[in-house]
VEXVEX-642526 format. One record per residue (C-alpha): residue number from 1; residue in three letters; x, y, z. Coordinates in Angstrom, 1 decimal. Layout:
NUM_ALA_X_Y_Z
...
***
This chain:
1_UNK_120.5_63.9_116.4
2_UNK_117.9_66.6_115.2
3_UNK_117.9_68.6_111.9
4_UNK_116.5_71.9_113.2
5_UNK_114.8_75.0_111.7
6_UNK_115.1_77.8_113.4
7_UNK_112.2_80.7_112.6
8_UNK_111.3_83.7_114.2
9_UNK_108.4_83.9_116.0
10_UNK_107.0_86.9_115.8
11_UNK_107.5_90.0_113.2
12_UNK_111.5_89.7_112.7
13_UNK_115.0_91.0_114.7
14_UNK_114.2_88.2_117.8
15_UNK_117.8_87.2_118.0
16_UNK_117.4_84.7_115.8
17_UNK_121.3_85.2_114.7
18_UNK_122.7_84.5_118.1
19_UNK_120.7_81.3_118.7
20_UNK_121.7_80.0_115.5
21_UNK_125.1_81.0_116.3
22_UNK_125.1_79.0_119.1
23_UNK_123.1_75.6_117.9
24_UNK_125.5_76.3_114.4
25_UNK_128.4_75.2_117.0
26_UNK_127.6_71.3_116.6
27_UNK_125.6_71.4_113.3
28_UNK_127.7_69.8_110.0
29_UNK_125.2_72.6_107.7
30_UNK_123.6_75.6_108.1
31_UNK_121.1_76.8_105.6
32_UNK_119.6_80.2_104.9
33_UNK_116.3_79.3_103.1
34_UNK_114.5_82.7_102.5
35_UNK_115.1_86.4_101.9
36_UNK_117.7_88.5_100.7
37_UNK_120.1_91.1_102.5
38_UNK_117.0_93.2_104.0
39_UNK_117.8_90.5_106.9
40_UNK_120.6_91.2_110.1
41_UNK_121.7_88.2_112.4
42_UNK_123.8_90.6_115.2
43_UNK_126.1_88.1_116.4
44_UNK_128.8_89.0_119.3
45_UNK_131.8_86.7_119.1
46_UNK_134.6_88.0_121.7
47_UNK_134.9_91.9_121.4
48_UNK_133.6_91.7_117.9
49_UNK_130.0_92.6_116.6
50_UNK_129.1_91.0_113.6
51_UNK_126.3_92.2_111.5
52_UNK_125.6_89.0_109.0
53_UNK_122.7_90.2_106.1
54_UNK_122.5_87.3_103.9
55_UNK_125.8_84.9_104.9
56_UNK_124.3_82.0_107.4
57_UNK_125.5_82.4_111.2
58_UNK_127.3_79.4_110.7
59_UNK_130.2_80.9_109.1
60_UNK_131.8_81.6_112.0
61_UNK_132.5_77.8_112.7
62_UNK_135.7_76.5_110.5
63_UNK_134.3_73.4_108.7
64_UNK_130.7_74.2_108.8
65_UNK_129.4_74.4_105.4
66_UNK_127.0_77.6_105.3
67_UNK_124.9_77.2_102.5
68_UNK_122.6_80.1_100.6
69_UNK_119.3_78.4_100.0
70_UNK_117.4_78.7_96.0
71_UNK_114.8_80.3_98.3
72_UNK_116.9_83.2_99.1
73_UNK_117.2_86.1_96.5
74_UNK_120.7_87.7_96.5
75_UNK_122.5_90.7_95.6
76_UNK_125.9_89.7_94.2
77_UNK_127.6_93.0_95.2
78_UNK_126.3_93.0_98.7
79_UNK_127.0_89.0_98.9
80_UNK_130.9_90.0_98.0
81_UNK_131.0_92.9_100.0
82_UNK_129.9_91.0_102.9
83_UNK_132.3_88.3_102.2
84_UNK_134.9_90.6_102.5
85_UNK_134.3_91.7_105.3
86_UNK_134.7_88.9_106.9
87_UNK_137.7_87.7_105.7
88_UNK_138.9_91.1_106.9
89_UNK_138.2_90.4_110.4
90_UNK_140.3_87.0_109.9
91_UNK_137.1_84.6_109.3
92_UNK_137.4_81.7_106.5
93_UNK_134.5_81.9_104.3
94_UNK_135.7_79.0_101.9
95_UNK_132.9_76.9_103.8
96_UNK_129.9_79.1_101.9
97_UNK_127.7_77.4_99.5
98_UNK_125.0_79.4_97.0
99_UNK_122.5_77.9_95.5
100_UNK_122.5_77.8_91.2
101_UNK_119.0_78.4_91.7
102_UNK_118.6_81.4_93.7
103_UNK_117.4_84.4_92.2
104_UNK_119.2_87.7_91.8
105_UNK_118.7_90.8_92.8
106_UNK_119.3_93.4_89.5
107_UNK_120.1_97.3_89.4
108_UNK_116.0_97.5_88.4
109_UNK_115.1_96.1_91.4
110_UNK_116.3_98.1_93.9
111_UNK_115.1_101.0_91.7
112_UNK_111.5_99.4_91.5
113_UNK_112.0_99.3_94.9
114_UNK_112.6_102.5_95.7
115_UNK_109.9_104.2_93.5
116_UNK_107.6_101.9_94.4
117_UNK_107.3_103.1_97.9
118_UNK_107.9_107.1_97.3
119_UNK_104.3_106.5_95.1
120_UNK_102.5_105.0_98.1
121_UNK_103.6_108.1_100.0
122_UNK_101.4_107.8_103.5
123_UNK_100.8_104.0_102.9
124_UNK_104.5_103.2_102.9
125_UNK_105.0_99.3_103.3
126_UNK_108.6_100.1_105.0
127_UNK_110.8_98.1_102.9
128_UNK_114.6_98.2_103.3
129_UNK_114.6_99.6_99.9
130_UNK_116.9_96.5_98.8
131_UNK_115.0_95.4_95.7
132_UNK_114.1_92.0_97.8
133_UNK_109.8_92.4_96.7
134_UNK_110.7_93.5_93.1
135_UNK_113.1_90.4_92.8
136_UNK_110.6_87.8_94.1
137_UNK_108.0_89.5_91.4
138_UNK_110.4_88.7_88.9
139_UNK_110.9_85.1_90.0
140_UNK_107.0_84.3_90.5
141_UNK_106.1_86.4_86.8
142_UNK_109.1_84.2_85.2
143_UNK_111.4_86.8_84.2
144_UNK_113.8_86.3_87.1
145_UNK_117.7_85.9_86.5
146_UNK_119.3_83.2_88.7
147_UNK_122.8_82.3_89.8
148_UNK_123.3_79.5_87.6
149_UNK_122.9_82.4_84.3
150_UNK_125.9_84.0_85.6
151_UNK_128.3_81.4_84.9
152_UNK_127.0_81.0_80.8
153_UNK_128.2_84.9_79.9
154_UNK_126.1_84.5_76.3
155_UNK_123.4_83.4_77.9
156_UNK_123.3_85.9_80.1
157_UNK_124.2_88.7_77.8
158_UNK_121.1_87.3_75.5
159_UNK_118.7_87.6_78.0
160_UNK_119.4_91.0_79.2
161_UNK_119.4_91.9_75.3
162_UNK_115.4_90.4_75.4
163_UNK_113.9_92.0_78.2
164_UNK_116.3_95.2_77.6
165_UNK_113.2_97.3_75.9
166_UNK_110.3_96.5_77.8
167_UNK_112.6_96.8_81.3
168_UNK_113.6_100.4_80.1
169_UNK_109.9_101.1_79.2
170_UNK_109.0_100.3_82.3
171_UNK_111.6_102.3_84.4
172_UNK_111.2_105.3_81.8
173_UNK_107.7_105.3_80.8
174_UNK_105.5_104.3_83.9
175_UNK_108.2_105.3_87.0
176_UNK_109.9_108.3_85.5
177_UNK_113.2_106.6_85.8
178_UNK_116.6_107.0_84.2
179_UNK_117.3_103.7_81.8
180_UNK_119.7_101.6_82.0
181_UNK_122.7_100.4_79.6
182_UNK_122.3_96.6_79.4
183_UNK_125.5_96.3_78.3
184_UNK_127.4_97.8_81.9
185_UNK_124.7_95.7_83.7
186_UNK_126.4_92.7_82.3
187_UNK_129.8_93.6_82.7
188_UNK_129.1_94.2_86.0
189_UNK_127.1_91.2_87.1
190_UNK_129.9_88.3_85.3
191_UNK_132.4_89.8_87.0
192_UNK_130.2_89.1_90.1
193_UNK_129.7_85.6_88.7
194_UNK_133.3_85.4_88.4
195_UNK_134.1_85.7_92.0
196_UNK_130.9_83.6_92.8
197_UNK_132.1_80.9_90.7
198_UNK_133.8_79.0_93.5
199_UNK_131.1_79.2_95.7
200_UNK_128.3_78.2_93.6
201_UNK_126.6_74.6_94.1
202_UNK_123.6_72.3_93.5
203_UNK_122.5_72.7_97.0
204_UNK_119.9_70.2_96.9
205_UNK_122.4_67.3_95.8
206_UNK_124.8_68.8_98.7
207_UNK_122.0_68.7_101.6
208_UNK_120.8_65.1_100.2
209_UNK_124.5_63.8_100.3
210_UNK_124.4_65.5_104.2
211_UNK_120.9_63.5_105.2
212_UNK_122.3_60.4_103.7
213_UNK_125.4_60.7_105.8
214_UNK_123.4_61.5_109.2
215_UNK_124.7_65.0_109.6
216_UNK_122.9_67.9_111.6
217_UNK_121.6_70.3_109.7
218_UNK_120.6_74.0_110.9
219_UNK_118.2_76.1_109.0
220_UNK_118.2_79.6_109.4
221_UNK_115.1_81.5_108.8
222_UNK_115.4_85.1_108.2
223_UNK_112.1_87.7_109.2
224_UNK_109.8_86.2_111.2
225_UNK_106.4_85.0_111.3
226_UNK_104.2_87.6_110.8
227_UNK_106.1_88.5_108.0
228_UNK_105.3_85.8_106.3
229_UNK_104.0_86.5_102.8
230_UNK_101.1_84.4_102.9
231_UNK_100.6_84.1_106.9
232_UNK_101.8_87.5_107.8
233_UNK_100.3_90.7_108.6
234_UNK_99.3_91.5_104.7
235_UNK_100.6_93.2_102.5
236_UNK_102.9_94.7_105.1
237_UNK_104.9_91.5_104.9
238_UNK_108.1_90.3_103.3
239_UNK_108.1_89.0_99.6
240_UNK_108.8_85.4_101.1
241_UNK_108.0_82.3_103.0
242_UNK_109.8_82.8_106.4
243_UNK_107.9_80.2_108.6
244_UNK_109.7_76.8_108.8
245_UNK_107.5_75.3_106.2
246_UNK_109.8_77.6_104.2
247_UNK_113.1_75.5_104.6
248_UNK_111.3_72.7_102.6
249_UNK_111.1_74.6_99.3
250_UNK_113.5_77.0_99.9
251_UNK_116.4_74.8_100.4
252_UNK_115.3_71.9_98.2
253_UNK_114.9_69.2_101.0
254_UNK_111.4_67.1_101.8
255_UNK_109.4_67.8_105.4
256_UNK_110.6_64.6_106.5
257_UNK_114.3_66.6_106.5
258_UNK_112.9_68.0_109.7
259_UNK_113.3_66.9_112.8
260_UNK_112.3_69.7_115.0
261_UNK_111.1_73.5_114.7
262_UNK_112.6_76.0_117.6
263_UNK_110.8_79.4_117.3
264_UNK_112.3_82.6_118.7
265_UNK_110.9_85.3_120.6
266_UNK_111.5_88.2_122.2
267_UNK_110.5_88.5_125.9
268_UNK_108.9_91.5_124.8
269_UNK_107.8_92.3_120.8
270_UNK_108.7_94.6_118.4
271_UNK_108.6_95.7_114.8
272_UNK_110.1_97.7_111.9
273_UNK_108.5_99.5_109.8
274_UNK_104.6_99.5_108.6
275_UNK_101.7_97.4_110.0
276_UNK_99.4_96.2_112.7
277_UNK_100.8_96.2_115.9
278_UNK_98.6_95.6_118.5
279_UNK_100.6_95.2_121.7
280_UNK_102.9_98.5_120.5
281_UNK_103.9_101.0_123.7
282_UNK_103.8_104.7_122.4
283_UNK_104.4_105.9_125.5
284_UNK_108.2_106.1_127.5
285_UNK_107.7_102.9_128.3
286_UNK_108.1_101.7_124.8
287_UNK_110.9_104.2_124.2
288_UNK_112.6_102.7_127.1
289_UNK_112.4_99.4_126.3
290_UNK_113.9_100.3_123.0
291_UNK_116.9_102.1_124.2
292_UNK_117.3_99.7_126.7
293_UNK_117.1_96.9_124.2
294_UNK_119.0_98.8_121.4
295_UNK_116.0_98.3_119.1
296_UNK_117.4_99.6_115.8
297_UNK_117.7_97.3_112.5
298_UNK_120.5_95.8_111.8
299_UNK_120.4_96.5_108.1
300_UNK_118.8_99.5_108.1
301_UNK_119.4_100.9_111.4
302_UNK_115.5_101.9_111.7
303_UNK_114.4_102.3_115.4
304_UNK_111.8_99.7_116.0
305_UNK_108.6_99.5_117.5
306_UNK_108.3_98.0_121.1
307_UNK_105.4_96.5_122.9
308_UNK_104.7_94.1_125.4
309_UNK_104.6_90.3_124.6
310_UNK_101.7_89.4_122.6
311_UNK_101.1_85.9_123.4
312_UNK_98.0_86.0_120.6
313_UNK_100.8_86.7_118.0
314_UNK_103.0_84.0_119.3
315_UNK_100.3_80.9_119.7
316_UNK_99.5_81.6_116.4
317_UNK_103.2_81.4_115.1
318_UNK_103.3_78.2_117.5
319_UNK_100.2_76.8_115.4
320_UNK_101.5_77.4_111.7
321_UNK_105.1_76.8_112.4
322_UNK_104.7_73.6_114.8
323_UNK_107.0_74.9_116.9
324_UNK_108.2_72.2_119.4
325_UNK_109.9_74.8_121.8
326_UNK_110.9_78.0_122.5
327_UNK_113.9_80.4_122.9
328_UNK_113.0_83.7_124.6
329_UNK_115.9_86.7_124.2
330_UNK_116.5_89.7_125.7
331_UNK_115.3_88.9_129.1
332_UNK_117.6_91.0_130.5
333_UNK_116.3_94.0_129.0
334_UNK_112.9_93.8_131.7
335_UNK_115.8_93.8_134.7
336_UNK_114.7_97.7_135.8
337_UNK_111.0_96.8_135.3
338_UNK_108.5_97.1_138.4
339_UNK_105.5_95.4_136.1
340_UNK_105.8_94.0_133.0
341_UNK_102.2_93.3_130.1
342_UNK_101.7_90.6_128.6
343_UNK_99.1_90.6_125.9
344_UNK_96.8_87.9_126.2
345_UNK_94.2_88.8_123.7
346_UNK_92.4_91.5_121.8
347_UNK_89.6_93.5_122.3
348_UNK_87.4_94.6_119.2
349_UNK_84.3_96.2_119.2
350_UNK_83.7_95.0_123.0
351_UNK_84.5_91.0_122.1
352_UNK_87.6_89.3_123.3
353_UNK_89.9_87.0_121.0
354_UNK_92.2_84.9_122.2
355_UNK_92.6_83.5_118.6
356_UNK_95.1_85.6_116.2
357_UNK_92.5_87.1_113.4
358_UNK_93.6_85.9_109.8
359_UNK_92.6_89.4_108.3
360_UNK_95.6_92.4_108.3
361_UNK_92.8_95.1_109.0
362_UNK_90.9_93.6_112.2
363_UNK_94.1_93.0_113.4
364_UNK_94.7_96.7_112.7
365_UNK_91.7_97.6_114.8
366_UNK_92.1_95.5_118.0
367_UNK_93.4_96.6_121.1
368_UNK_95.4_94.7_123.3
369_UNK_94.2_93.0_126.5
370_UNK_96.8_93.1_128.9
371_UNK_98.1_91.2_132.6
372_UNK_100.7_92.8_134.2
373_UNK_102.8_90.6_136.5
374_UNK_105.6_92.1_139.2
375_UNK_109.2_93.1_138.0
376_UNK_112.1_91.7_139.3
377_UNK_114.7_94.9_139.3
378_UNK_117.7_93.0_139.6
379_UNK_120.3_92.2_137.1
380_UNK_120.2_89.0_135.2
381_UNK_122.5_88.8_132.6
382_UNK_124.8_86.1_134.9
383_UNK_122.4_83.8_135.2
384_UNK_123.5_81.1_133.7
385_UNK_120.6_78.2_135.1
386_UNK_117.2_79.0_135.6
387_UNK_117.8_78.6_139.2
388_UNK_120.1_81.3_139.1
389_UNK_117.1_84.0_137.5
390_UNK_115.1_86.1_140.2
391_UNK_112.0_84.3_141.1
392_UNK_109.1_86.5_139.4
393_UNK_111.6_85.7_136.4
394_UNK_111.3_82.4_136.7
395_UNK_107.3_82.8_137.1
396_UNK_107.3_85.2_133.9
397_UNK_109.0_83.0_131.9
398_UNK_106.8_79.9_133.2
399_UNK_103.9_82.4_132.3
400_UNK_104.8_83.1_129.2
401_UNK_105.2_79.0_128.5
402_UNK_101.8_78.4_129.3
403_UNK_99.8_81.4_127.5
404_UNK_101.9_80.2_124.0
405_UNK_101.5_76.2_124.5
406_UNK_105.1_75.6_123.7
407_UNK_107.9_74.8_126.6
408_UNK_110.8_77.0_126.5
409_UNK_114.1_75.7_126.0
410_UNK_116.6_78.5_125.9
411_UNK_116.7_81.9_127.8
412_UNK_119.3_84.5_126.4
413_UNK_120.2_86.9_129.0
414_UNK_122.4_89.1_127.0
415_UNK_124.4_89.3_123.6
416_UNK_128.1_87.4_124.2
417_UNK_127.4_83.5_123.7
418_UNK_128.0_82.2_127.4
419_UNK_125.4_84.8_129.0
420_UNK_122.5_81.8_127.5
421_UNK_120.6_79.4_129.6
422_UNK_119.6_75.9_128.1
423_UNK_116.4_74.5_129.8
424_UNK_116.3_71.6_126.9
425_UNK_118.7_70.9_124.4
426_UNK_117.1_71.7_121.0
427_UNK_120.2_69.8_118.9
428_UNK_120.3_66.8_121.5
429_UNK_123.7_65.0_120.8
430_UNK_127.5_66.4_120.3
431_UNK_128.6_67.5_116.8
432_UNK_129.5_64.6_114.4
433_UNK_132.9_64.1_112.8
434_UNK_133.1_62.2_109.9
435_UNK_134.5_63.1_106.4
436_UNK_133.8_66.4_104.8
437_UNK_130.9_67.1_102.4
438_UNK_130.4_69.4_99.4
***
């Protein structure tokens, strides 16, 4: 039985929360291994929409632990709030785990955050405005606050006093921002400690005792690809490592934890917010495919670019991810099509790549070279076998196979669970049932 990562595969939102959601059905652990709550898994279970920021998709299944990765940097009010949530809606959450070693997200953050980008005016990254950048810039500088200092109140209290000057220089003195009282900053964060308590773990001791006891193991990337902070489209990129190297360090387990690397994709692109897009549709086609598609963040509810399928983009995420297959989403959303693009390479300065350019500002500057193949124009969302899809969606699919290198393995034709086709089991064997962990 495999230990799977599953990563986005091109620049975030490709439905990577319903294909966990599905795979999470037979896996003992799921792991969320990077980012904060500027992520949303949309997950439709029944007649309810879930919108999951930061909690892994694997909540929904009783007995599957769901554990917050040291990777991940977390807001303790949005963490509870979310919790709550979902017990509201009748879900046990008592399966959670978070990490001692995560990093938090404090009330400077998101106000770094926010300044930040009102200063860069035109040249707006698009953050969520969540404080996830100014948190990892903590945790990289060394002056980061982590989960295990909320559960040692002196400690905590102590280090807050420290950094309380040179913090409220910052906010006053170089941003223009109001200062805040250090002392109501940690009354308010050991309360949130306090409810945390419970839930709070050595995560790499608990995924170790898992390995060591065979169980499947789900990681759960957040973002995608080209927002990778070293690999992505830079700097209009997240403030972490979202390919599936990613799950190594951020959830405290060696490479040879993984067994296989699924990458999702859109059968079409998009992307929120700032950055080189070279496949994007600025015309009615892309503002169809986005009302068509319901393009519009889950956290945030930003509309999103659309585009055509860049293959470039996505044999590049195939090459640094080592992705061993493929799930493609949303098909359904090219039913009404009569041709559909698919960007095979890039045009600059009258030379053709077929090789993704490492450097955020050619890739700004290339246009997309485009095949367009026939449409099908016939629903496909009960399909249910490949058999079952309209031919020229069978030979797009098979197209889009070949120009990425990678065989596909799933096909999501729509939101609920069942409307999924498996070409290849990514999990390979039936959940296991042995006694509890963690």
């Amino acid at each position: 039985m495999a230990n799977v990562v599953v990563v986005g595969a091109q620049w975030g939102d490709e439905g990577k929360g319903k294909i966990t959601d599905l795979l999470a059905e037979r896996a003992d652990v799921v792991v969320r291994y990077s980012g904060g709550n500027n992520a949303g898994h949309t997950v439709i279970v029944g007649n309810q929409l879930l919108k999951l920021h930061l909690v892994p998709s694997g909540i929904l299944y009783p007995g599957t632990l769901c554990v917050i990765g040291n990777g991940c940097v977390v807001d303790p009010a949005a963490l509870l709030a979310e919790l709550a949530d979902l017990e509201g809606r009748g879900i046990d959450v008592s399966g959670l785990r978070l990490s001692m070693l995560a990093h938090l997200i404090m009330p400077w953050h998101r106000a770094l955050d926010a300044a930040q980008e009102t200063r860069r005016g035109g040249a707006k990254l698009g953050t969520t405005g969540r404080g996830i950048g100014p948190a990892y810039a903590d945790k990289v500088a060394r002056v980061g606050f982590r989960v295990m200092d909320l559960l040692h109140p002196t400690w905590f209290r102590n280090l807050l006093a420290e950094r309380e000057n040179l913090l409220n220089e910052t906010l006053t003195k170089v941003w223009g921002l109001e200062p805040l009282d250090m002392k109501t900053v940690a009354d308010e964060y050991l309360e949130y400690g306090a409810k945390l308590a419970p839930y709070v773990k050595d995560v790499t001791l608990l995924l170790h005792d898992a390995m060591a006891h065979d169980r499947i193991i789900l990681f759960e990337g957040a973002q995608g690809t080209l927002l990778d902070i070293d690999l992505g489209t830079y700097p209009f990129v997240t403030s972490s490592h979202a390919v599936a190297g990613g799950a190594c360090t951020g959830a405290g387990v060696g490479p040879t934890a993984i067994d296989r690397v699924l990458g999702i994709a859109k059968a079409y692109a998009t992307r929120v917010g700032s950055g080189p897009f070279p496949s994007e549709l600025t015309d009615e086609v892309g503002e169809r495919l986005r009302e068509v598609g319901q393009e519009y963040g889950a956290t945030t509810g930003r509309p999103r670019r659309c585009g055509w399928f860049d293959a470039v983009a996505a044999r590049f995420a195939a090459r640094v991810n080592g992705l061993d297959a493929l799930a493609i989403t949303k098909l359904d959303v090219l039913d009404g099509f009569d041709e559909i693009g698919v960007c095979t390479g890039y045009e600059l300065d009258g030379e053709v790549m077929t090789e993704y350019p490492l450097e955020g500002s050619v890739v700004a500057r290339c246009k997309p070279v485009l095949e367009f193949v026939p449409g099908w124009r016939q629903a496909t969302g009960g399909a249910r076998g490949l058999e079952d899809l309209p031919a020229p969606a069978r030979a797009y699919l098979d197209r889009l196979g070949r120009h990425v290198g990678v065989p596909i393995a799933i096909v999501s034709v729509g939101s609920s669970r069942d409307q999924t086709i498996i070409v290849s089991d990514p999990v390979d064997g039936p959940r296991r049932t042995a006694a509890p962990i963690g």
